[in-house]
TORNU-282992 format. One record per residue (C-alpha): x, y, z. Coordinates in nm, 4 decimals. Each point is the difference from the previous one (the first is absolute). Example, Ala and Ser with C-alpha at 12.3 -4.5 7.8 and 13.67 -1.06 7.14 Angstrom:
// TORNU-282992
xx|yy|zz
1.2300|-0.4500|0.7800;
0.1370|0.3440|-0.0660;
//
This chain:
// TORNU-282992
xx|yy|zz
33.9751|9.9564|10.6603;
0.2398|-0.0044|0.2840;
0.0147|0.2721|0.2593;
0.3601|0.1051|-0.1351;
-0.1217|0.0268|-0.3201;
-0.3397|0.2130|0.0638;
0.2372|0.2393|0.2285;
0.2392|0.0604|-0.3138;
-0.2893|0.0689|-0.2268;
-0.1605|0.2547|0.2576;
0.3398|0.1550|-0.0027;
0.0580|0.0251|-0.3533;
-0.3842|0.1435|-0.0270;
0.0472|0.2360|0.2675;
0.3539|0.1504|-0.1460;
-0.1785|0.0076|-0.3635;
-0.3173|0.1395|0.1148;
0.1857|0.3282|0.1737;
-0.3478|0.0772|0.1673;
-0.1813|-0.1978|0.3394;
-0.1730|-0.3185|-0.0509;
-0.2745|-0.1505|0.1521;
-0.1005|-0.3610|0.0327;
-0.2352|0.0147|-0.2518;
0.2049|0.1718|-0.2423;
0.2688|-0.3020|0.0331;
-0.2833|-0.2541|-0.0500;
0.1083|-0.1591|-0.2964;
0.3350|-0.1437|0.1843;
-0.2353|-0.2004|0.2604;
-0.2751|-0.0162|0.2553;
-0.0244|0.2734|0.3002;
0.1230|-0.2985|0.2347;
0.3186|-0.0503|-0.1916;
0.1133|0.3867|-0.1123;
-0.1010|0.0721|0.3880;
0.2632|-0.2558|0.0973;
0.2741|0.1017|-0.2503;
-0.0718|0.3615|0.0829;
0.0636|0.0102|0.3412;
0.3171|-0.2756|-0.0711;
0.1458|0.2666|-0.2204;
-0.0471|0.2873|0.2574;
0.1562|-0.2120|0.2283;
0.2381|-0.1025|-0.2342;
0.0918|0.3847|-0.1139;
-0.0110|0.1545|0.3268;
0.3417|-0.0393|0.1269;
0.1298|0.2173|-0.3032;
0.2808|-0.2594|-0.1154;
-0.1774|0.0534|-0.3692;
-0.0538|0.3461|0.0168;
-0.3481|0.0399|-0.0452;
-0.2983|-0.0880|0.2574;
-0.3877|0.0038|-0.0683;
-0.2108|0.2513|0.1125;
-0.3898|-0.0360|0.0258;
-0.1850|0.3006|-0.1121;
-0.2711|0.1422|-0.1856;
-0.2274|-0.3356|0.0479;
0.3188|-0.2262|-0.1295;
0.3581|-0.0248|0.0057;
0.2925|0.1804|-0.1930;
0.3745|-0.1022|-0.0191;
0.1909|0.3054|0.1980;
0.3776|0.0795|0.0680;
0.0670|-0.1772|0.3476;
0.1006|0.3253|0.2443;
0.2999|-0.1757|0.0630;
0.1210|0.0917|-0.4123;
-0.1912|0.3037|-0.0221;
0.3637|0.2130|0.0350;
0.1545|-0.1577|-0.3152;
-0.3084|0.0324|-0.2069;
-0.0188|0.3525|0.0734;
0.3893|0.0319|-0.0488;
-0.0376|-0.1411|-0.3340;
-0.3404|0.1026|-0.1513;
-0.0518|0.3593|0.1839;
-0.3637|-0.0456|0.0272;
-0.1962|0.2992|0.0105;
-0.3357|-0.0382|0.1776;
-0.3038|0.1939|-0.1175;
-0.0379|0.3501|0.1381;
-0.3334|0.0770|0.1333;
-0.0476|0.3550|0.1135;
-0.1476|0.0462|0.3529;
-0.3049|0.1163|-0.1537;
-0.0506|-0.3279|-0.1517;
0.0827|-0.1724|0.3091;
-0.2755|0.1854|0.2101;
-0.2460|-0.0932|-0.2226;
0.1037|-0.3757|-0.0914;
-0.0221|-0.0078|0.4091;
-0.3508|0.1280|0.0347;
-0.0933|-0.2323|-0.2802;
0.2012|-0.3127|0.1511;
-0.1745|0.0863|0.3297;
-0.3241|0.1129|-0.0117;
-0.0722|-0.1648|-0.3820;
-0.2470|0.0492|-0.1783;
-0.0152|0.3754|-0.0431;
-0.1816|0.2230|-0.2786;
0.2627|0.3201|-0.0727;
-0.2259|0.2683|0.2123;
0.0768|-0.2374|0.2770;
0.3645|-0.0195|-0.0465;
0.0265|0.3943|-0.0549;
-0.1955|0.0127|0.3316;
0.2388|-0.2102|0.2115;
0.2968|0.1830|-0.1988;
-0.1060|0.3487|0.0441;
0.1317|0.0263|-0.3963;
-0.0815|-0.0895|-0.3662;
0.0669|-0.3179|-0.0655;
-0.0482|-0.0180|-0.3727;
0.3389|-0.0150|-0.1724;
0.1392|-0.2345|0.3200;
-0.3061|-0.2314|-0.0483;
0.0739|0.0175|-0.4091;
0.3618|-0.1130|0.0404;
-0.0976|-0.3038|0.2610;
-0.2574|-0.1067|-0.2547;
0.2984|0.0052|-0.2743;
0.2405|-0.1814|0.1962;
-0.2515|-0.2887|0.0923;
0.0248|0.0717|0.3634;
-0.3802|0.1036|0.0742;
-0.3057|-0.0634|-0.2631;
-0.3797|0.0144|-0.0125;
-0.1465|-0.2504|0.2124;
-0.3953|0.0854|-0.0119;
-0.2254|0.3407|0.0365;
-0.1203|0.1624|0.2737;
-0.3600|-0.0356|0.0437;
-0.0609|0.3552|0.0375;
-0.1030|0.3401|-0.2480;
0.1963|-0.0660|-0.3145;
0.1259|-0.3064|0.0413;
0.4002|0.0897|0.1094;
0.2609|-0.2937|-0.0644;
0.1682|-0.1773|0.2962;
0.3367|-0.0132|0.0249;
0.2532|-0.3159|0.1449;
0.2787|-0.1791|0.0171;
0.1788|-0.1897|-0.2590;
0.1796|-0.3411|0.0013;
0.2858|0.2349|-0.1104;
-0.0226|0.2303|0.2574;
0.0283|-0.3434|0.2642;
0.2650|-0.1089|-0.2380;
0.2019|0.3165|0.0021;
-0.0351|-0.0019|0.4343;
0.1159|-0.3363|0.0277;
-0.3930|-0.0876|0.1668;
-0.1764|-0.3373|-0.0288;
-0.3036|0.2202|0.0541;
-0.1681|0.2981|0.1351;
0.0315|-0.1902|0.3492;
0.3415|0.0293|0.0046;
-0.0045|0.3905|0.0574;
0.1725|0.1372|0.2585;
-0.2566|0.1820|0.2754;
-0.0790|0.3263|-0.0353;
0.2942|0.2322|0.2168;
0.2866|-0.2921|-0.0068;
0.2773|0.2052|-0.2128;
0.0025|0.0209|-0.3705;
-0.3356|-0.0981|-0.1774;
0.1586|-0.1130|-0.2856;
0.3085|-0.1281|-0.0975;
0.1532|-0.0956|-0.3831;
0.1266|-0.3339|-0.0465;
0.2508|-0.0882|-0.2240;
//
């Protein structure tokens, strides 16, 4: 298969699959060597804008994303409204995106406040889940990140945090 061709599949799998993608995931259209190749040719080949839509790497893989240049005619048209997330679930998503993992007592701790119904409502929306127990006196559960939660904040990974102190924590993409 021809590098033209692999690039148009990855594109058609990337629009259908409305969700990031990661080399393994796209497998079955060719070797690492190859979708590496017609990756980065159609990131180079989307980046300009001229098509409207650019790819952005995140989550471990790649997703197809309005290109900033067209972001004020999709909101013209479509009105997108992006999820609210009340400050109290923003405090505690950023004590669990910095300091992960952490049993409830902990996070109440660092909060200075019941976490409970915050902690029940990340869990619901996918953005934190169980990653283990504490080795400790009745066993709490650990709490972390999603692929969701990296998905929803535009991150390739934990790694791409901002620092502690450098303006807004957190910040909704689109």
């Amino acid at each position: 298969m021809d590098l033209q061709q692999l690039k148009a599949q990855l594109l058609a799998v990337l629009f259908a699959a409305g969700r990031p993608l990661s080399l393994q995931d796209l497998s079955p259209l060719g070797g690492e060597e190859a979708l590496t190749r017609a990756v980065v040719a159609l990131e180079r080949d989307l980046a300009d804008g001229h098509l409207g839509v650019q790819l952005e790497r995140v989550a471990g893989g790649w997703r197809l994303v309005v290109h900033p240049l067209h972001l004020n005619a999709v909101e013209q048209v479509l009105r997108p409204n992006p999820p609210r997330i009340s400050k109290a679930a923003l405090e505690v998503l950023a004590l669990i995106a910095y300091q992960q993992p952490l049993t409830r007592a902990e996070l109440e701790a660092l909060r200075g406040k019941s976490v409970e119904g915050v902690l029940e409502g990340l869990l619901e929306r996918e953005l934190v889940r169980v990653v283990g127990e504490k080795e400790a006196i009745g066993r709490p559960k650990l709490y972390g990140t999603t692929d969701r939660f990296l998905e929803l904040f535009g991150l390739e990974s934990l790694a791409d945090l901002p620092p502690l102190g450098e303006g807004p924590v957190l910040l909704l993409r689109g």
